[in-house]
C-alpha positions in Angstrom: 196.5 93.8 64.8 193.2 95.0 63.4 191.2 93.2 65.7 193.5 94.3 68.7 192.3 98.2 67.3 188.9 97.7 67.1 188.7 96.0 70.4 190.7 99.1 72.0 187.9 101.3 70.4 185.2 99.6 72.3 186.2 102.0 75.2 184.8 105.1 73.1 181.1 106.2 72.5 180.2 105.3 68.6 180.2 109.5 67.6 184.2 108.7 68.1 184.5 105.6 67.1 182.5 105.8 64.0 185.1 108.2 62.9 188.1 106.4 64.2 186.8 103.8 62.0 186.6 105.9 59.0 190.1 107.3 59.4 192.0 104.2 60.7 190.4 101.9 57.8 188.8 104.5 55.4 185.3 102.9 56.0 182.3 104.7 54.4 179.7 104.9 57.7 177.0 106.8 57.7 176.4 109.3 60.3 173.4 107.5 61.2 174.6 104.3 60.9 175.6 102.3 63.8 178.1 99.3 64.5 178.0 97.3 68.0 180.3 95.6 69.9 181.5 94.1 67.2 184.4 92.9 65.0 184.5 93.9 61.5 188.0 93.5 59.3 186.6 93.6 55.9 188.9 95.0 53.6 186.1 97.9 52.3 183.0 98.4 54.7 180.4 101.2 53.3 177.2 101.6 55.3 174.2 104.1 54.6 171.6 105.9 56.3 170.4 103.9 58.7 172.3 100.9 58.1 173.2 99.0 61.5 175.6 95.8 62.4 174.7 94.6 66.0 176.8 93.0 68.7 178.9 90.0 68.3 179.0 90.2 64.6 182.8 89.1 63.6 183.5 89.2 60.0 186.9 88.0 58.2 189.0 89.9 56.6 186.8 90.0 52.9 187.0 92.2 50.2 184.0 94.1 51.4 180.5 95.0 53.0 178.2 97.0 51.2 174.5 97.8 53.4 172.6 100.0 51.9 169.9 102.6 53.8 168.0 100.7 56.7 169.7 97.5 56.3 170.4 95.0 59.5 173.2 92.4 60.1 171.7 90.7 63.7 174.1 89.5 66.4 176.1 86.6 66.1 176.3 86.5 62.7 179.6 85.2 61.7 181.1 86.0 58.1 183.8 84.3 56.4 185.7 84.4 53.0 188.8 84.2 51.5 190.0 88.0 49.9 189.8 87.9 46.2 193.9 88.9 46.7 194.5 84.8 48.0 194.2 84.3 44.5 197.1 82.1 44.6 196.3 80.1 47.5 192.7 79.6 46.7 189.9 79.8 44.1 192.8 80.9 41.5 190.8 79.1 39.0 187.4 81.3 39.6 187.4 84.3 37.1 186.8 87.7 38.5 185.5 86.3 41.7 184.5 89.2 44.7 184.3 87.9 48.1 181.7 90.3 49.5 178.6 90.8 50.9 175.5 93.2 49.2 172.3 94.0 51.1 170.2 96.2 49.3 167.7 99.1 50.6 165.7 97.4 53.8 167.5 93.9 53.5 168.0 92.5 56.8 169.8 89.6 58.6 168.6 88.1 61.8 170.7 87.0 64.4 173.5 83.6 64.4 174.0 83.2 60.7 176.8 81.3 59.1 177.6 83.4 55.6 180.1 82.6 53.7 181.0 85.3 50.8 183.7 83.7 48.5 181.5 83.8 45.7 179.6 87.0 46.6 176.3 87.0 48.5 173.7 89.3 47.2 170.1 89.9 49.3 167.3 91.9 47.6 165.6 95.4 48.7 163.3 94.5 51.6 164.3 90.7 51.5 164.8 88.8 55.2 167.2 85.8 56.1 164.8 85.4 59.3 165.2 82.5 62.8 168.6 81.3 62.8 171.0 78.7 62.0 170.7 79.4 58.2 173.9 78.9 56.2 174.4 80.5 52.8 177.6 78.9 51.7 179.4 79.7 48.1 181.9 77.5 47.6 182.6 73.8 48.0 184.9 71.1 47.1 184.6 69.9 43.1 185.1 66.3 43.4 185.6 65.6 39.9 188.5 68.3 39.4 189.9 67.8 42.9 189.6 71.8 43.9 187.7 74.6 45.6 185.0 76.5 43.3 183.0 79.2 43.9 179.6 80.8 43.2 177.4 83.9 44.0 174.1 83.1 46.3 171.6 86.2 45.1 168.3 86.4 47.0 165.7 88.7 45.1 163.7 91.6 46.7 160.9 90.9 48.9 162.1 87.5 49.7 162.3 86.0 52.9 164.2 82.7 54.0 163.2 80.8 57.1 165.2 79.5 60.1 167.4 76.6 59.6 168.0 77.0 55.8 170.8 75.6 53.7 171.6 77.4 50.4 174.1 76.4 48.4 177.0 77.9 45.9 175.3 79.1 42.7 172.0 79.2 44.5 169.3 81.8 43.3 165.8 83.0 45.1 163.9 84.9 42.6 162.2 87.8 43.2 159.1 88.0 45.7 159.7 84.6 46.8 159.5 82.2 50.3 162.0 79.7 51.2 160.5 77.3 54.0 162.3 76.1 57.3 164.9 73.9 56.9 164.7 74.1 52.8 168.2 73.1 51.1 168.5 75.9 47.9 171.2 74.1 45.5 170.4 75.5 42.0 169.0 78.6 40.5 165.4 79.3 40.3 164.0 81.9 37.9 160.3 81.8 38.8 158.8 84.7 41.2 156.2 84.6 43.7 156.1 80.9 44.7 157.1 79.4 47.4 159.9 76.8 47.9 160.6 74.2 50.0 162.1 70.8 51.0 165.2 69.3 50.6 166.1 69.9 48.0 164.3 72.9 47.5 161.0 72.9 45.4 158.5 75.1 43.8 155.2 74.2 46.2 153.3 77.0 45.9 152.2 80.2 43.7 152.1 83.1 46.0 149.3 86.4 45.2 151.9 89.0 46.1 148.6 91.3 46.6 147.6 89.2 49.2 150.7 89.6 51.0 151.2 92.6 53.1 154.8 91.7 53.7 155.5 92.1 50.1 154.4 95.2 49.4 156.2 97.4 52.3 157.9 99.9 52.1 160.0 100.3 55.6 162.0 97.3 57.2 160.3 94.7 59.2 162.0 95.7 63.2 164.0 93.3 65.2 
């Protein structure tokens, strides 16, 4: 039924929609944020200044969407999750899990991503998940236990992941960091400014934030 209304929305300019979206599903959209032809059925969706999901986006019904100012989900993205309320269907084991999706100030998504929120995924102020193809997945079968499990993904600030990644539940990018095309991220790094790559995933290289413009801007990098 939800996606029924939101399709039957299409017909208006965003202005009205925008606040049909607001009333019909008490979404938090900024004035001068912007959704496109698009299918969004998370359970909470807040979006600040700025803050824009473009066409052919469909997310699942998850617990929620939170984009702060200037932040960018690109088309074709599709997200996925199970609600924190199918407790008793799935995950029931996984305590205080949050099926949602967090991208700070500037954080952007490029186009045809595979996200998978069950265990959270949180991206950084300013951080990129750039090409496509790249699946950030957090959950997966536990062999030993014979059940699902879940675990957050958390990309730091000023990070940016190339095309064709794989990262993995429980998976964590520090801060000021690069993760190379076609890298597999299965464990949680603490060390910034270094670049990792390879499957699986390896520090290769210290990176001279000072030397990088990139990591020092302060607006979003456009797309």
């Amino acid at each position: 039924m939800r996606i029924f209304v939101q399709i039957c929305l299409f017909i208006f300019p965003w202005v009205i929609r925008r606040r049909l979206l607001c009333w019909l599903f008490n979404y938090h959209i900024h004035p001068e944020a912007w959704i496109g032809y698009s299918i969004i059925l998370a359970k909470e969706l807040e979006m600040k200044q700025s803050a824009k999901i473009r066409n052919l986006v469909f997310c699942k019904p998850i617990d929620r969407i939170s984009m702060g100012e200037d932040t960018v989900i690109g088309s074709g993205c599709y997200i996925t999750g199970f609600p924190s309320s199918a407790e008793k269907q799935f995950f029931r084991h996984v305590l205080s899990r949050q099926c949602e999706l967090v991208l700070e100030h500037g954080a952007a998504i490029t186009g045809r991503q595979y996200l998978d929120c069950n265990g959270g995924i949180y991206i950084g102020s300013f951080s990129i998940v750039a090409g496509l193809r790249t699946q950030i997945l957090t959950h997966c079968i536990d062999v030993y236990n014979n059940r699902q499990y879940a675990a957050s993904v958390r990309i730091g600030k000023y990070c940016y992941v190339g095309t064709g990644c794989i990262i993995l539940p429980g998976a964590e990018l520090p801060d000021y960091c690069l993760l190379g095309a076609g890298s597999v991220l299965n464990k949680k790094y603490s060390t910034p400014k270094t670049l990792y790559a390879g499957n699986p995933a390896r520090p290769k290289k210290e990176l001279i934030v000072e030397e990088t413009l990139w990591m020092q801007r302060t607006a979003r990098l456009s797309f």
